[in-house]
Structures are given as structure tokens and as C-alpha cells.
C-alpha positions as CSV (number, residue, x, y, z in Angstrom):
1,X,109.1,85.0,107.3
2,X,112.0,83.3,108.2
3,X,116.1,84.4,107.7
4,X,118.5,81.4,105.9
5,X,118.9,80.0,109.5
6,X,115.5,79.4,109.9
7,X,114.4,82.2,112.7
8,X,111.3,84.0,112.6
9,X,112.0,87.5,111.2
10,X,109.1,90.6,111.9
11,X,108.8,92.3,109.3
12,X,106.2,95.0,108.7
13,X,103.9,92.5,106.2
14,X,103.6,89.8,108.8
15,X,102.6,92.3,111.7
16,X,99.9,94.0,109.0
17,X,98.6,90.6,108.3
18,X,98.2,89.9,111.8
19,X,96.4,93.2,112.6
20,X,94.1,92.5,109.8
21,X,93.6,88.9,110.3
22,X,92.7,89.7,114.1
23,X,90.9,93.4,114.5
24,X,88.2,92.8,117.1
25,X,87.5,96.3,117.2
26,X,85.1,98.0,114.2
27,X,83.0,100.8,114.9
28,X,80.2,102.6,113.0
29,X,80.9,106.0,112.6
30,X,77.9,108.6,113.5
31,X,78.1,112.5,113.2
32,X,77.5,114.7,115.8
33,X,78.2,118.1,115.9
34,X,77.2,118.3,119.4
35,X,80.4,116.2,121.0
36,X,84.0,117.6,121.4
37,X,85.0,115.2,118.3
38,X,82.4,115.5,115.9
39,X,81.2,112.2,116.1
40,X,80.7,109.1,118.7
41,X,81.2,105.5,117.5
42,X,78.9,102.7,118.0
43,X,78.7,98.9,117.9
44,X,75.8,97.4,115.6
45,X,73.7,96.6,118.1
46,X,74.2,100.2,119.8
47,X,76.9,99.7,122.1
48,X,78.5,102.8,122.4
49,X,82.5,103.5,122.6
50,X,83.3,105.3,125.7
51,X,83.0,108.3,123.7
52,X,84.8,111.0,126.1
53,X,87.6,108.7,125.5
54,X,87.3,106.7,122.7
55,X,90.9,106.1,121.0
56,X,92.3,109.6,121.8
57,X,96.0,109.4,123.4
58,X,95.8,105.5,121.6
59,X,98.6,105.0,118.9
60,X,97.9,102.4,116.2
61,X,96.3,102.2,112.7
62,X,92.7,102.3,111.4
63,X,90.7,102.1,108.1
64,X,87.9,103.1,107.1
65,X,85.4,100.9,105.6
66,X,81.9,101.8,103.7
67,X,79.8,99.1,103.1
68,X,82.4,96.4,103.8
69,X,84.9,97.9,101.4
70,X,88.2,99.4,102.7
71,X,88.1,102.9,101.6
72,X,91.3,104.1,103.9
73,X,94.1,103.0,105.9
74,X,95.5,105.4,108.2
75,X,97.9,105.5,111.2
76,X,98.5,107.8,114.2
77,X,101.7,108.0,117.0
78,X,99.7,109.8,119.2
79,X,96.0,110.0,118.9
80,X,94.0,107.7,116.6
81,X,90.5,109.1,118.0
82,X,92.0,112.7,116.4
83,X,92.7,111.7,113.0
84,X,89.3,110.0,113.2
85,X,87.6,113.6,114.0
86,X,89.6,115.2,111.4
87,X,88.0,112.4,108.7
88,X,84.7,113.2,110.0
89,X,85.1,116.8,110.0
90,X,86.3,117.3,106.9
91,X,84.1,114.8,105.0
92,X,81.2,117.0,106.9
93,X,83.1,120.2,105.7
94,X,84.0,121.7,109.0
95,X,87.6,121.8,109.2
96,X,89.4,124.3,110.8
97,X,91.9,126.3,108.5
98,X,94.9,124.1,110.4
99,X,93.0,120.7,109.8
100,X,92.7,118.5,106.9
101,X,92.9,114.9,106.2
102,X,93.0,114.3,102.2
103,X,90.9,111.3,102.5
104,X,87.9,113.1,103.9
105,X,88.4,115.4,101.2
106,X,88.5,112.8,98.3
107,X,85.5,111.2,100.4
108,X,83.4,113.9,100.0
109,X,84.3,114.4,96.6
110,X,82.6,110.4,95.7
111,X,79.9,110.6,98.3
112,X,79.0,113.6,99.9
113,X,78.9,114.0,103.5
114,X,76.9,111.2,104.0
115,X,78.2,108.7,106.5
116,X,75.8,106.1,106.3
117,X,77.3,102.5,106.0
118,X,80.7,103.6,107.5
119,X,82.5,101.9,109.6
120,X,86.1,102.0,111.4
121,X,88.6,98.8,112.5
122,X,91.1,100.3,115.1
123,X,94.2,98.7,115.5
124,X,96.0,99.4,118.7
125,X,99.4,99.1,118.9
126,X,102.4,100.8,120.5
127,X,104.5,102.9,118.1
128,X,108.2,100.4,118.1
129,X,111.7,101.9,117.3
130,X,112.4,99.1,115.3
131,X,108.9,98.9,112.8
132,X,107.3,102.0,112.8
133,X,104.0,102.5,111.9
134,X,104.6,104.1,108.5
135,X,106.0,100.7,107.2
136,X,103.0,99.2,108.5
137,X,100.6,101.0,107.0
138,X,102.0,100.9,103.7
139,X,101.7,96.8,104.2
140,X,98.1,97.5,105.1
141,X,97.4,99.4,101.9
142,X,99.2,97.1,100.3
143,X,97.0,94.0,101.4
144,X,93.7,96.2,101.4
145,X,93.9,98.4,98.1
146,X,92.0,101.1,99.5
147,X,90.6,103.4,97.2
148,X,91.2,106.6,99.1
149,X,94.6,106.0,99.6
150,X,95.5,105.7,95.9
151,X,97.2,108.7,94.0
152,X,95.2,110.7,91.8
153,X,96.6,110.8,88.6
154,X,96.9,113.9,86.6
């Protein structure tokens, strides 16, 4: 977008469409009870994420896809590989009592615990003082219209 003047303005729209437009980064997601996390994520042909790593101490945003559909857009300051965990836990129903993440919940409420056909985009980026990434999520829900991330109504 640009101001009267014509210079470029950022605003939290043009830097969602530019995430989306240019992930390069989409994982499927596996369970596994036996790793710190919960789970390891994997590239279609098997390529595994470092998955002692992964995206934890990584700031940025994520969705959540199943079967090509955006189900979830998500963001973290801190630790994208732990808000990950805590969607996998609590779609396979093991969250701790001081865990949760609503859109695991509502997950398991449409499909179970089952997994299959999930996938995750990660978006690093740094968390700015100027466009945090609250703003930019919202643009990214926005754009995508993921299910999970719409208000139940009463």
C-alpha cells in the first residue's frame, strides 16, 4: 500500500500476504508419544525436521492445514514448535491441566484424534515493535478463513 505521497507503507495485510504467498516450509504432522513434543514433523517424501529442535525458541506464525484446507492460523513470540505440541496434545487428549489450545479442542471435536492428512506452514519471522504478530495473524485469518479460528456461536 502506498501513503498520498506515494511511499510504500507496511502494514500488517501486505506482510500476511507476503508470508502466505511465499511459505517454503509445510510439514506433515505425525504423533508420537514417544518424543519430548508429542510429535516429529516430516516432509512428503520423509525428510524429517531436525526434530530435537524443530521450531522451538523460533517466533513466527503457523496454520494448520488438513487436506489442503486451512483449518488454523496461529502465532507464537517465543516458541512456535510449543504451541505446535500443545495442538497435538490436546487434539490426542493429553494435555496437562496448565495446557490447552482451543483449536485442538474444536479439532477433536470434528475429527477425532486422527491426524491423518495434516499438515503445518511455518512462518518464521522476528516478533517487530512496530507490527506485532497479533495484527498479523488476524490478516492471515482474514485472507485464509480458517474454520478453527471462527467463533462459535451460541
Amino acid at each position: 500500500m502506498r501513503d498520498l505521497f506515494g511511499k510504500f507503507i507496511v502494514t500488517p495485510a501486505t506482510i500476511a500476504e507476503e508470508l502466505i504467498n511465499s511459505y517454503k516450509d509445510e510439514f506433515e504432522i505425525e504423533a508420537r508419544p514417544n518424543t519430548k513434543q508429542g510429535f516429529i514433523l516430516y516432509t512428503g517424501n520423509g525428510v524429517l525436521k531436525d526434530d530435537k529442535k524443530g521450531y522451538h525458541n523460533v517466533s513466527g506464525l503457523y496454520s494448520i492445514h488438513k487436506d489442503g484446507k486451512c483449518l488454523y492460523v496461529g502465532k507464537s513470540d517465543s516458541s512456535i514448535g510449543s504451541r505446535i505440541s500443545r495442538f497435538v496434545k490436546e487434539v490426542q487428549g493429553k494435555s496437562r491441566f496448565d495446557e490447552k489450545h482451543p483449536a485442538g479442542k474444536k479439532y477433536r471435536s470434528y475429527w477425532g484424534s486422527d491426524l491423518s492428512g495434516v499438515t503445518v506452514r511455518v512462518y518464521p519471522c522476528t516478533r517487530q515493535d512496530l507490527i506485532r504478530h497479533n495484527k498479523i495473524e488476524n490478516s492471515m485469518i482474514s485472507i485464509l478463513n480458517p474454520v478453527l479460528n471462527r467463533k462459535k456461536r451460541s
